[in-house]
PyMOL CGO cylinders between C-alpha atoms (Angstrom):
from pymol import cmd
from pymol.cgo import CYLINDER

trace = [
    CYLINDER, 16.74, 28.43, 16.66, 13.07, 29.12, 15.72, 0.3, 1, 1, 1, 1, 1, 1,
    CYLINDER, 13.07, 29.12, 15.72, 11.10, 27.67, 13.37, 0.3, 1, 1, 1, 1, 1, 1,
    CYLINDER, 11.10, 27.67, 13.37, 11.83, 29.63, 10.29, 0.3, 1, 1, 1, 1, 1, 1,
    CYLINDER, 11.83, 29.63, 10.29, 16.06, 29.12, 10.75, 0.3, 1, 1, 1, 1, 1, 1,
    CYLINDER, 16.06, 29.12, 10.75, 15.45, 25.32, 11.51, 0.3, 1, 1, 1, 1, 1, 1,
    CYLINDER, 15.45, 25.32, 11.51, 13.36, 25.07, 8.28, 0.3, 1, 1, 1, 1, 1, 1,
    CYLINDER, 13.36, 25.07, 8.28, 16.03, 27.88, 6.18, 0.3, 1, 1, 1, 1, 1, 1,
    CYLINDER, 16.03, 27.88, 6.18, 18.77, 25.26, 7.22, 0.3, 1, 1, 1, 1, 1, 1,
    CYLINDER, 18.77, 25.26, 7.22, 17.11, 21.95, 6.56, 0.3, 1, 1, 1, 1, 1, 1,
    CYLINDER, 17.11, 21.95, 6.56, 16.26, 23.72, 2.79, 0.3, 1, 1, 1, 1, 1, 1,
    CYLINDER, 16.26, 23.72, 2.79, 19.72, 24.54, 2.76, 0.3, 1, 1, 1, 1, 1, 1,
    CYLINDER, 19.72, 24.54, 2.76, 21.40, 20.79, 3.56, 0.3, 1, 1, 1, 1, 1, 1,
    CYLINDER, 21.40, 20.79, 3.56, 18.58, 19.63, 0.96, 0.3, 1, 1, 1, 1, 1, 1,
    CYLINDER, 18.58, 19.63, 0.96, 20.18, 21.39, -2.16, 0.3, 1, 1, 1, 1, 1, 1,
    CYLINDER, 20.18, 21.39, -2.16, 23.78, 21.08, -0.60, 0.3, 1, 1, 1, 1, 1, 1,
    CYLINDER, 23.78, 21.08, -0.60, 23.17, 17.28, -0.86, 0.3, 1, 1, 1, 1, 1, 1,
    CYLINDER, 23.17, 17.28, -0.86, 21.36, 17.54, -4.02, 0.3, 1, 1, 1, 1, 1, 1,
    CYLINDER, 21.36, 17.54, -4.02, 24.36, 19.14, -5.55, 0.3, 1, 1, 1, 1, 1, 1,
    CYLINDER, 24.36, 19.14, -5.55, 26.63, 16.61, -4.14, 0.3, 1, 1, 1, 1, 1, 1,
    CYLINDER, 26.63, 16.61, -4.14, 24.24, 13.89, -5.56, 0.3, 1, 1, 1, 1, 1, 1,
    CYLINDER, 24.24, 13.89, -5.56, 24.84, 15.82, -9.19, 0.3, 1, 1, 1, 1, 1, 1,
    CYLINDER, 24.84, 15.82, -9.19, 28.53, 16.17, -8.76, 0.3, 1, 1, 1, 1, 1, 1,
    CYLINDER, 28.53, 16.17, -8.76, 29.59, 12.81, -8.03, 0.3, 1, 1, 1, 1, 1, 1,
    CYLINDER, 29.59, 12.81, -8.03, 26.89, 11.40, -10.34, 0.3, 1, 1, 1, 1, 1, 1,
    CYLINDER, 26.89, 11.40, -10.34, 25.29, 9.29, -7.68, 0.3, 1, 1, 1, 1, 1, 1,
    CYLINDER, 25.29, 9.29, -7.68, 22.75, 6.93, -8.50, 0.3, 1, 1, 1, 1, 1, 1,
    CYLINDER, 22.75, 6.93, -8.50, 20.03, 4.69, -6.95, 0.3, 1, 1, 1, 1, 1, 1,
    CYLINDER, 20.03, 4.69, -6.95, 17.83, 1.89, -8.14, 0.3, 1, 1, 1, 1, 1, 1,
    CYLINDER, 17.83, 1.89, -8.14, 14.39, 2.41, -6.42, 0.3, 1, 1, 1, 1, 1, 1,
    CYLINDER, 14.39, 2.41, -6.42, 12.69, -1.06, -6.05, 0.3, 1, 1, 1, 1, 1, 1,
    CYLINDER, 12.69, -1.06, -6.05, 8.48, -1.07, -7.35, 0.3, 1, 1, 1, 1, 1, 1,
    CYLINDER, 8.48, -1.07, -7.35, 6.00, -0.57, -4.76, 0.3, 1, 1, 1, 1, 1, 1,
    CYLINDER, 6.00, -0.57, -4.76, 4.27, -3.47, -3.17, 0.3, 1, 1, 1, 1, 1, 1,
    CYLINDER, 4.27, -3.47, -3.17, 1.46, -4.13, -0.53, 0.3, 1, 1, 1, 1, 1, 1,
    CYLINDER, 1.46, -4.13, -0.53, 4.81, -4.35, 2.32, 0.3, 1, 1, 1, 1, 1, 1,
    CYLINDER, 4.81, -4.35, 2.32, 5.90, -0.53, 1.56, 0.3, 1, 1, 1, 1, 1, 1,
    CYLINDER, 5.90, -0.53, 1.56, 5.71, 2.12, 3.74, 0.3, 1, 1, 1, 1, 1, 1,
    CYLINDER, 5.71, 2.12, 3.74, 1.78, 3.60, 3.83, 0.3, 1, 1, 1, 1, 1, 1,
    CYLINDER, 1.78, 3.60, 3.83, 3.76, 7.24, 4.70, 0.3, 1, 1, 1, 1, 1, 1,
    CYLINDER, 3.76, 7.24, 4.70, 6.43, 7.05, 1.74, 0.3, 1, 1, 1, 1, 1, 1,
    CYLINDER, 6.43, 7.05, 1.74, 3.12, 5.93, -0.57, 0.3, 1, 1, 1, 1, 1, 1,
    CYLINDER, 3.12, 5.93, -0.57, 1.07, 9.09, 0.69, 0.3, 1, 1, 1, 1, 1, 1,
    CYLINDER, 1.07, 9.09, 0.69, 4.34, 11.21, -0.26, 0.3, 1, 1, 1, 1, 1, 1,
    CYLINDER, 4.34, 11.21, -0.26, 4.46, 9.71, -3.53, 0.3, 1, 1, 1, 1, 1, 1,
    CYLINDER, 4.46, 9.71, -3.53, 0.52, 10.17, -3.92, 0.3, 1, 1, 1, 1, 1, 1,
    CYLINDER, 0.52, 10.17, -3.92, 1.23, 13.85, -3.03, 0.3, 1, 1, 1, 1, 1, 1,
    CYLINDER, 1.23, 13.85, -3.03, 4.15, 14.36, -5.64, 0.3, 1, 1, 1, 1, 1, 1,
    CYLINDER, 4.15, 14.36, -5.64, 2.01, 12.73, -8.33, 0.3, 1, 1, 1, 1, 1, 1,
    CYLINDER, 2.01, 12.73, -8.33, -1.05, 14.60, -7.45, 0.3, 1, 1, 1, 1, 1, 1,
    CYLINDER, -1.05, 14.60, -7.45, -0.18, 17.26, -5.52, 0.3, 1, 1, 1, 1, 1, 1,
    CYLINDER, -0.18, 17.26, -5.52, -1.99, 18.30, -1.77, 0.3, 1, 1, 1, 1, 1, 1,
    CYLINDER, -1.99, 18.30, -1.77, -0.86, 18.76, 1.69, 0.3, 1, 1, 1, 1, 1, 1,
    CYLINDER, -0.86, 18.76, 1.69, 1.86, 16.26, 3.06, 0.3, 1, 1, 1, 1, 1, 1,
    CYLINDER, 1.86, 16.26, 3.06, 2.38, 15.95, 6.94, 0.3, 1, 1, 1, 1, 1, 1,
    CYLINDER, 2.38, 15.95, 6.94, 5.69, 15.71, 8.67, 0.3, 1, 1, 1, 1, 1, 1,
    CYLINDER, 5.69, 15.71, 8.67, 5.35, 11.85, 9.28, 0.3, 1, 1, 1, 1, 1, 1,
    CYLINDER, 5.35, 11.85, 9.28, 4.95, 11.11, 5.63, 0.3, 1, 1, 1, 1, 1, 1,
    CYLINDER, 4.95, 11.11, 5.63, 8.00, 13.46, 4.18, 0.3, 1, 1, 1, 1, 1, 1,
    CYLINDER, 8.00, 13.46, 4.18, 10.16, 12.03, 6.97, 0.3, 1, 1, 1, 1, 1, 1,
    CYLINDER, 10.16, 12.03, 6.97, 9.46, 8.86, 5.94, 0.3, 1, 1, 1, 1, 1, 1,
    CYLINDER, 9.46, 8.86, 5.94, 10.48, 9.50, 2.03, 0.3, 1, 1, 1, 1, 1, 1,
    CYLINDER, 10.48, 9.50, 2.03, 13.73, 11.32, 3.27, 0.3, 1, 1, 1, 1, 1, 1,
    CYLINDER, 13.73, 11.32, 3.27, 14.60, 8.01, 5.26, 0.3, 1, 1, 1, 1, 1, 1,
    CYLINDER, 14.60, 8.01, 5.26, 13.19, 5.91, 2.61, 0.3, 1, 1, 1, 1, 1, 1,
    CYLINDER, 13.19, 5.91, 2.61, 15.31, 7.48, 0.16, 0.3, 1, 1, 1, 1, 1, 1,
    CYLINDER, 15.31, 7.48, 0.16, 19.04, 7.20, 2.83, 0.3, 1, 1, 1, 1, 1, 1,
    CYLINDER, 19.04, 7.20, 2.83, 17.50, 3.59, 3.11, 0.3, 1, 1, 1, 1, 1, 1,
    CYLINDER, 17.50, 3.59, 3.11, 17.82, 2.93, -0.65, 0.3, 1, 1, 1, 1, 1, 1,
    CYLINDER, 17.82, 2.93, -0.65, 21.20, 4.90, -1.08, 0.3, 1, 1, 1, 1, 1, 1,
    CYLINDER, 21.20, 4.90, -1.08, 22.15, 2.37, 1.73, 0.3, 1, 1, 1, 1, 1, 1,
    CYLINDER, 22.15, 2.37, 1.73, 21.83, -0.72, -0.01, 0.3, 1, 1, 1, 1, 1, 1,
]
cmd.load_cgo(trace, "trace")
């Protein structure tokens, strides 16, 4: 696979699971940040807020943030 079909399929298990989240009405609760979170899952929420450029490391770390929290 090349770069383009790795990043097609990752889009496409994104809204697959976001329509699964939807159909079975899945929630969370998403604890406050503190000075002990994650400085890459606080750059990706800086970047959603905002907007700008987020790096690989950082939207990794809000994916797993967010299996982390569906987790618990």
């Amino acid at each position: 696979m090349n770069d383009t079909e790795i990043r097609n399929a990752i889009v496409f298990t994104l809204r697959e699971t976001a329509e699964s989240v939807t159909n079975i009405d899945l929630s969370v609760r998403m604890p406050g940040c503190g000075p002990e979170d994650d400085p890459f899952v606080d750059k990706a929420c800086e970047m959603i807020e905002e907007g700008g450029q987020l790096d690989a490391v950082c939207l990794a770390s809000l994916l797993q943030y967010i299996a982390d929290m569906l987790e618990n």
